[in-house]
C-alpha positions as CSV (number, residue, x, y, z in Angstrom):
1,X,0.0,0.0,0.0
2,X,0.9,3.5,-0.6
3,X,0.9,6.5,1.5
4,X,-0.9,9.4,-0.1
5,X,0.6,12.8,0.4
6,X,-2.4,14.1,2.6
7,X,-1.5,11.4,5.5
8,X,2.2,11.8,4.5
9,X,1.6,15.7,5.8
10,X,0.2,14.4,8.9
11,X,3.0,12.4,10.0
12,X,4.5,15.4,11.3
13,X,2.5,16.0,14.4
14,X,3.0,18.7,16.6
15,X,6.5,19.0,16.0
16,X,6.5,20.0,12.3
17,X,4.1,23.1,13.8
18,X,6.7,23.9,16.6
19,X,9.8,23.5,13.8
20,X,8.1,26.1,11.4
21,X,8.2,28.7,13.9
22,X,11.9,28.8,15.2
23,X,13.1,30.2,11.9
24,X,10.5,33.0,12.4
25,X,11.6,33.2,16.5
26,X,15.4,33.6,15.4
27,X,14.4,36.6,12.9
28,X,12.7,38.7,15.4
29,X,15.8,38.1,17.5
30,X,18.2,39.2,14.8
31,X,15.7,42.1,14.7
32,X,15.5,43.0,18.3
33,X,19.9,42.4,18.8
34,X,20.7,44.8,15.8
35,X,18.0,47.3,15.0
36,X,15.3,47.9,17.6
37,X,18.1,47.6,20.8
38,X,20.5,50.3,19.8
39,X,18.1,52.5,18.5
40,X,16.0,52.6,21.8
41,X,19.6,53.3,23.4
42,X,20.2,56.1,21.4
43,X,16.6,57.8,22.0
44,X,18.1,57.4,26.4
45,X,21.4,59.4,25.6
46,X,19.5,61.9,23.0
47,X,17.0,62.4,26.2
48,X,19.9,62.1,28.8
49,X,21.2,64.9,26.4
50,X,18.3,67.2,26.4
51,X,17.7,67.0,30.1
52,X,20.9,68.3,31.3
53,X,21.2,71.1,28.6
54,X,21.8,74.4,30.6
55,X,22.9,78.0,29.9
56,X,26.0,78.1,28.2
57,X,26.2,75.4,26.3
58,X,27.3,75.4,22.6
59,X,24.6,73.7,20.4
60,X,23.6,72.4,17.2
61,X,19.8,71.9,16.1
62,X,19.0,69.6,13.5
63,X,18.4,72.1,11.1
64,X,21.8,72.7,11.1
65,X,21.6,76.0,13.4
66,X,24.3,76.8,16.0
67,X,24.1,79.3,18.9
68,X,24.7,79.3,22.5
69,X,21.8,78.4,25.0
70,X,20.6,81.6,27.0
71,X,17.9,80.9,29.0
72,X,16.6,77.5,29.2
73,X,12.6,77.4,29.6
74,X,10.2,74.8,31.9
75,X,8.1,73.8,28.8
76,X,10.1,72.2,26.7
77,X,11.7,75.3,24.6
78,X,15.7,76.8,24.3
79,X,16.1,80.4,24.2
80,X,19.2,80.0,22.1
81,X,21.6,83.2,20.5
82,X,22.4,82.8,16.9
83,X,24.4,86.2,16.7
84,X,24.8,88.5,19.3
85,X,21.9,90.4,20.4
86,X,19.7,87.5,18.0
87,X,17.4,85.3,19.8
88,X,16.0,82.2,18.5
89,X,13.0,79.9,20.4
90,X,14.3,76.3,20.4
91,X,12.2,72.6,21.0
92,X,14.1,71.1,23.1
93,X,14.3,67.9,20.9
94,X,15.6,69.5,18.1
95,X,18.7,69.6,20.0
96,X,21.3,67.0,18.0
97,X,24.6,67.9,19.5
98,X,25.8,69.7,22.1
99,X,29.4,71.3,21.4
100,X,30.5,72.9,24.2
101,X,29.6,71.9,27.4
102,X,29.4,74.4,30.4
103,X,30.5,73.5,34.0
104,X,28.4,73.4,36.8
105,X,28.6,76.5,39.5
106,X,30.8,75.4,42.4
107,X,28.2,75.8,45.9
């Protein structure tokens, strides 16, 4: 007697099922490991960044713009001068890099 393919597919059992899904288990982990990992570190530093940003530091926006910050605002904004005597409002987040960094005030 010969074994058609429909109870040839069968044979497998539950363990076929369970065997389809680790090459889909390893991709995600590939995934995770080399794109979604480093990128949720780099959104901590770029926040890390932001949050300790202070009058006096040197700056660059990601449009490109540098200035130094001069006055440093509760809701979310940068006071930060251009040229001198030129004021521009800043997000916060805009802020890519931070060039100069000023020292804290000894207490």
């Amino acid at each position: 007697m010969l074994a058609t393919p429909a109870y040839a597919q069968a044979a497998g059992g539950a363990g076929g099922a369970i065997a389809s899904f680790v090459p889909l288990i390893l991709i995600f982990a590939i995934m995770y490991f080399l794109l979604i990992r480093p990128q949720q570190k780099r959104v901590k530093e770029h926040q890390k960044m932001v949050a300790a940003l202070r009058r006096g530091d040197q700056i660059v926006t990601q449009g490109g713009i540098i200035g130094k910050v001069s006055k440093v605002k509760d809701d979310g904004e940068l006071e930060v001068e251009v040229a001198e005597g030129v004021r521009v409002r800043v997000v916060r987040s805009t802020v890519a890099q931070v060039l100069n960094k000023t020292e804290p005030a000894a207490s």
